[in-house]
N, C-alpha and C positions, 0 to 999 in steps of 0.2 A: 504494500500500500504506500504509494508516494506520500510525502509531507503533506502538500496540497491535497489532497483527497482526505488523510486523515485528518488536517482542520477543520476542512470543512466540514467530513461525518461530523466530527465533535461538537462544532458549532451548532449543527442541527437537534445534535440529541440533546443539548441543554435547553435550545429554543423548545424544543417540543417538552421536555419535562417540565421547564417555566409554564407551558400550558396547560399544566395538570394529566399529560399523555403520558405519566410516565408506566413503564412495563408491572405488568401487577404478580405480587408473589405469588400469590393465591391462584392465579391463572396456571401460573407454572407447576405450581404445586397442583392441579386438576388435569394439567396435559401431563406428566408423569405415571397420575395415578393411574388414564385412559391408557398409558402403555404400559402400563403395569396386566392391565385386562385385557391387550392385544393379546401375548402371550401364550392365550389357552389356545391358538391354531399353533404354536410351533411343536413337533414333532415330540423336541428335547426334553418337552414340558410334559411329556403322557406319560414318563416312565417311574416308578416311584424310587425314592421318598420323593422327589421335585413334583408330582405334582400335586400331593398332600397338600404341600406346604403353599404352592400356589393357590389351591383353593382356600383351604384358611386365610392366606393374606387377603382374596379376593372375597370372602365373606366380612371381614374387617373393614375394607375399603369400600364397598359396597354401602355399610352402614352410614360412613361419614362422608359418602359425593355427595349425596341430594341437599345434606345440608350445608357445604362450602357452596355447589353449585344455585341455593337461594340465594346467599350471604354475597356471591359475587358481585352484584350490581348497587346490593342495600346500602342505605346511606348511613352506614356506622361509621364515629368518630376513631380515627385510625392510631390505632393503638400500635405502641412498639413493640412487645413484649409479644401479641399476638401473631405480631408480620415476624418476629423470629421464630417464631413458634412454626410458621407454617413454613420458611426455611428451610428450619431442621428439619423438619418432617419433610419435605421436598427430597431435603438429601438422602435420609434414609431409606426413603421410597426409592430413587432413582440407584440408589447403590442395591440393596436389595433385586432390582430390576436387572442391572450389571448382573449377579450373582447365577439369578434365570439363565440370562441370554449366554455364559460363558461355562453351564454346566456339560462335561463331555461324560459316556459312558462308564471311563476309565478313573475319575476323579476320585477323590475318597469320599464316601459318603459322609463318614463321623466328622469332616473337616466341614462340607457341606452345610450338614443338621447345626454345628456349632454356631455357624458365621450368621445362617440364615436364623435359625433361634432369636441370636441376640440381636438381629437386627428386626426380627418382626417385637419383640419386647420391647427394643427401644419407638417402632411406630405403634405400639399399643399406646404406652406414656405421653406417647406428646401429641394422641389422639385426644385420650383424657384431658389432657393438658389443654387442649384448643377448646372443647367442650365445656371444661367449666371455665375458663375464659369468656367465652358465648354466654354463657349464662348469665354473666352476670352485663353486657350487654342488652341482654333482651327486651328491653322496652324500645331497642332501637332495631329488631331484627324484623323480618317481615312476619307477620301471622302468624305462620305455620310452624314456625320454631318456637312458640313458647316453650319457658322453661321447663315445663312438665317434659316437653316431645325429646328435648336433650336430654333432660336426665334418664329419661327409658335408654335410649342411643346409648346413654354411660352405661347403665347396667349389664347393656348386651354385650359392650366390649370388654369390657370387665369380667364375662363368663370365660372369653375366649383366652385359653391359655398357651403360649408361649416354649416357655423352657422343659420342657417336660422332658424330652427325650435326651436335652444336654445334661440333665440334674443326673439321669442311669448311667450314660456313657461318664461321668464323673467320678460318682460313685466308683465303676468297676473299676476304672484305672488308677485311684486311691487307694484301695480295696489290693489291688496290683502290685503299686509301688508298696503300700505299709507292710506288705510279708502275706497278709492273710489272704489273699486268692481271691479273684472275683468270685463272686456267686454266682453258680451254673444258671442258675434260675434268671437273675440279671444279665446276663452274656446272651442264654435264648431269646430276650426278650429283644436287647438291642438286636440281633443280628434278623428277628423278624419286622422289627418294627424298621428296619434300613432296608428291607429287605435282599440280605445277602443269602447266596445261593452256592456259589462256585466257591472251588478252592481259592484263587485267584483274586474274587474277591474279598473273601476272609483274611489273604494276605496283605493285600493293600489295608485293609481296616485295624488291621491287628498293628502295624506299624505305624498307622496315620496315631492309632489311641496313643500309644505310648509318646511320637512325635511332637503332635499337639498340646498333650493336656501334661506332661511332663514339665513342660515351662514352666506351667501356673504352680505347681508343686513344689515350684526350684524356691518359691517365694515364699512358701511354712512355716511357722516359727516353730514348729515341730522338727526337732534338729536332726530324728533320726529319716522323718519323711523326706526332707529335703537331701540328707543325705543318698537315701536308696535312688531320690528321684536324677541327681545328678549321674552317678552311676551307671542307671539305667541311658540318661542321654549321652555319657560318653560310649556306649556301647553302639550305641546306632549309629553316632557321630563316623564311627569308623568304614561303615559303609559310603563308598563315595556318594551313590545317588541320594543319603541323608543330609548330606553335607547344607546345600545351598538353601533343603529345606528346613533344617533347623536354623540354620541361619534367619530365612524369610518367616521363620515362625516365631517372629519377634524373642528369642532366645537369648541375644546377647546380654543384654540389661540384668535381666532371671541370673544366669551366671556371673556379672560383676556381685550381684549382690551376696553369691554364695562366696566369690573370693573375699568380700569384706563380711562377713557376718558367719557363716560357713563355720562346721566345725574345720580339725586339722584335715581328717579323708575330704571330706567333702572341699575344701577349697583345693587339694591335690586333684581329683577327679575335674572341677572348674576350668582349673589352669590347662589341664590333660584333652578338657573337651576343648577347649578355644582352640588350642595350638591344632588340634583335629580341623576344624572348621576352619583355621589359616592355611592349609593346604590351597585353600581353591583362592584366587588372586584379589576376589571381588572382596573376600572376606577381612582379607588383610584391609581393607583399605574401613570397611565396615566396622571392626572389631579394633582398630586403631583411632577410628573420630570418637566412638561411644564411650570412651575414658575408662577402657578396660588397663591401659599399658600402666597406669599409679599402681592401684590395686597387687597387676603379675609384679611389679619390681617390688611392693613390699613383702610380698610370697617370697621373693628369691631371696630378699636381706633377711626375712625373720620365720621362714614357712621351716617346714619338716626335710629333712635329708630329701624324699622325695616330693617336696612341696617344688623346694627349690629348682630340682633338676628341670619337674615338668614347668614351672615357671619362664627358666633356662631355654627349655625349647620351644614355647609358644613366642617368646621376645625374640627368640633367632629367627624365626618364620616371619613372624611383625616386622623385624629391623630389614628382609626383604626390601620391603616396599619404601620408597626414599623418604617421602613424607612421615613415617614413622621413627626415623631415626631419632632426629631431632626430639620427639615426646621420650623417646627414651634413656636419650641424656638426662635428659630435665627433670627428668622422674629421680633421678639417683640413681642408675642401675650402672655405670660405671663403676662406683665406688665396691658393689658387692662382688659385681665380675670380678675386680681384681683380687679380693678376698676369697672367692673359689676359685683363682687358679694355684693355691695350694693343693699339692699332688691331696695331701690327705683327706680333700674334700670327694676325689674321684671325679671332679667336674673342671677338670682342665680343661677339656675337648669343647664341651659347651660352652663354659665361659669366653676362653679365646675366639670361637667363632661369630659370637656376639660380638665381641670386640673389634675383627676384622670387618664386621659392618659397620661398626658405628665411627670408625677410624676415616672411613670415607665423608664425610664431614668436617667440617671446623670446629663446631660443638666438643664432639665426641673425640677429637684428635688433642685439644684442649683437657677436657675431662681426664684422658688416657695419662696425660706429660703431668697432671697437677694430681691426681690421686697415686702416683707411682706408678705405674704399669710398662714403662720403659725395663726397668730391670727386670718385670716377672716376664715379660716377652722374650724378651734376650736369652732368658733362662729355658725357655719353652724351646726356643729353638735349637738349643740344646741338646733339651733334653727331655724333651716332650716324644710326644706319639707320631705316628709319620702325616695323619691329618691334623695336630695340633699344631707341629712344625712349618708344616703348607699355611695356615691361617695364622700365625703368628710374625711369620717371613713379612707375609699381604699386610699386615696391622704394618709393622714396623715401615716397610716400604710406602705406606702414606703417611707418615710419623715424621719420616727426614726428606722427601721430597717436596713437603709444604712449611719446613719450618728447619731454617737451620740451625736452629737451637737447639731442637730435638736431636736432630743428626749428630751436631757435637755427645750430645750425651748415649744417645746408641753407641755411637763409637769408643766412647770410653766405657764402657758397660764392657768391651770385649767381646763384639757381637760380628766381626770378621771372621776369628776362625771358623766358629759353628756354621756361620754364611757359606763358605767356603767348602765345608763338607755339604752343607745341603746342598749346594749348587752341583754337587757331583752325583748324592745317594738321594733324592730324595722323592716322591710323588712327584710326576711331571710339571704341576701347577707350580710346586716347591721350589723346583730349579730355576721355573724359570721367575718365580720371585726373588729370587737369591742372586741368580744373576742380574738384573735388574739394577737391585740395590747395590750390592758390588761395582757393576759397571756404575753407574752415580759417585757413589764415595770414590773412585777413579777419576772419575771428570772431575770433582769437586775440589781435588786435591791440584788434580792438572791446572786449573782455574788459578784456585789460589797459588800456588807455586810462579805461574806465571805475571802474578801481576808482583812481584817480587822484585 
């Protein structure tokens, strides 16, 4: 849209709202509902649970058109609270509608029932919600609305109930996580009320409960629920194709709060599940804005032998992604890397290769030369592990080619000979980090000699 055209739209649509033309909620919120009831011809919509649930919303909707479609033209003083009220409900409709139009055969149904539930519960409320709003209106509505005719319209929605079927799938998978087994009785009931049939689909649903409803459990103040529930999601986490969907199953948040609140297992499992779900690239970048990366560095300075480790490897996965670096200087996690590259820790290998990432920065290359880590590097390549040696080499190699004060101090550390054997015996990457750096401290020598 060129400049000129969109002035001009703009100009227009203010002249026209100045003339009292302006777009009415309440229209939008009745053309929604109308396609909310186009619906019953599509195909997707004949198969159940979807079209249960269609009907019921359509029996809901039904009750409250005739009385928006009076109210449209009536000369009520225009209330705010009202026009948000129809809004929300606008949105909910219209998302609800989405939910319709993008059900495929293969979907989960218990993910389904949940979303669709709690969204026909929230257009229950804010049906209520508009009606006695109306009511108290009424000397200004037309006729046929007297307040009697609403409050019947209340009653009838008020019969129509909602959550029913998300309250059992709850239950069982409560029921599930707390040790004591769902009740067969409950399990029949869900799997005919979804109506599932096939192996196949029993599978999808069996992993959709635990996927789903596993989040909301992460969040328990029941220490041991929360515990089995994390557990249970680093187990699926491991499957690749769970990955992106626990991710998308708003899960991150659930698991920071078990790394701060969390017993000791349960924030090791946290840590265990993040670093699972930072395999896939999107994640990293997800699980790095949501203010997970405070939390895993306090787990690594003050968690369990194995708090730390897994901590260790969900930040080497995170520091990956460049943008995450940086959070993870800032957070302190330098200072404990170099505290577990004590062999006695057994977390040489991880701490240094955390290091080698965060080395590629200014931050973190700073961090490295002001917490000591120049001498434990120097010492790694040594006499470290043959991939501790490789990523220790890389650390140091951005250490003296960004800062030649570091490089003085490598160098007097004694870090040429060990250089000098890695550059002959070591993993490929290693030599040729080694060489590298050697060729530099070469030139840097040649340099200054020559300006002599």
């Amino acid at each position: 849209m060129s400049l000129f055209f969109y002035g001009c739209f703009t100009e227009m649509m203010i002249y026209l709202m100045s003339q009292g033309m302006e777009i009415s909620v309440l229209k939008s919120l009745l053309n929604s509902i109308a396609s909310v009831f186009q619906l019953s011809s599509r195909e997707s919509i004949k198969c159940e649970p979807v079209q249960k649930y269609h009907q019921k919303i359509e029996e809901m909707l039904k009750l409250l058109k005739p009385i928006l479609d009076a109210i449209l033209d009536a000369e009520i003083p225009k209330d705010e609270i009202l026009q948000k009220e129809f809004a929300g409900l606008c949105q909910s409709v219209d998302n609800l509608r989405e939910m319709f139009e993008n059900w495929e055969p293969l979907m989960s149904k218990v993910y389904f029932v949940l979303q669709v539930e709690l969204l026909m519960e929230k257009i229950r409320i804010s049906s209520l919600e508009i009606l006695e709003l109306l009511k108290v209106c009424a000397p200004c509505l037309p006729d046929e609305l007297s307040a009697a005719s609403l409050e019947k319209c209340v009653q009838k929605i008020k019969r129509i109930r909602c959550g029913l079927t998300s309250e059992i799938i709850t239950k069982a998978v409560k029921d599930h996580v707390e040790g004591s087994g769902a009740n067969s009785e409950c399990l029949a009931k869900i799997s005919d009320i979804l109506g599932l049939k096939s192996n196949q689909e029993l599978l999808i649903e069996a992993v959709a409960l635990e996927k789903f409803l596993l989040v909301n459990l992460l969040l328990s103040t029941d220490s041991k629920v929360q515990e089995n529930a994390v557990t249970a999601l680093l187990n699926l986490s491991i499957n690749d194709n769970n990955k992106n969907a626990i991710a998308n199953a708003d899960a991150i948040q659930p698991l920071i709060h078990v790394l701060e609140t969390g017993s000791p297992e349960a924030k090791e499992n946290s840590a265990a599940t993040l670093f699972s779900l930072s395999v896939i690239e999107e994640n990293k970048i997800k699980i790095g804005r949501s203010g997970a990366i405070k939390p895993l560095v306090d787990l690594l300075g003050n968690g369990t032998p194995r708090g730390r480790k897994d901590a260790a490897t969900a930040l080497f996965n995170l520091s990956i992604f460049h943008e995450n670096k940086a959070r993870i200087v800032q957070a302190g996690a330098v200072k404990y890397l170099i505290e577990l590259m004590d062999p006695a820790t057994g977390m040489v290998d991880k701490a240094v290769a955390v290091l080698s990432n965060l080395a590629t920065i200014h931050e973190g290359r700073i961090a490295i030369g002001q917490e000591g880590g120049i001498p434990v590097l120097v010492e790694v390549v040594e006499l470290g592990s043959a991939r501790g040696k490789e990523n220790a080499a890389a650390a140091l190699l951005q250490l003296c080619t960004n800062s030649s004060r570091f490089c003085i101090m490598v160098l007097r550390e004694g870090a040429v000979p060990p250089l000098v054997a890695l550059s002959q015996s070591g993993t490929p990457r290693a030599r040729e980090k080694a060489q590298e750096l050697l060729r530099y401290f070469r030139n840097q020598r040649h340099n200054n000699s020559g300006r002599r």
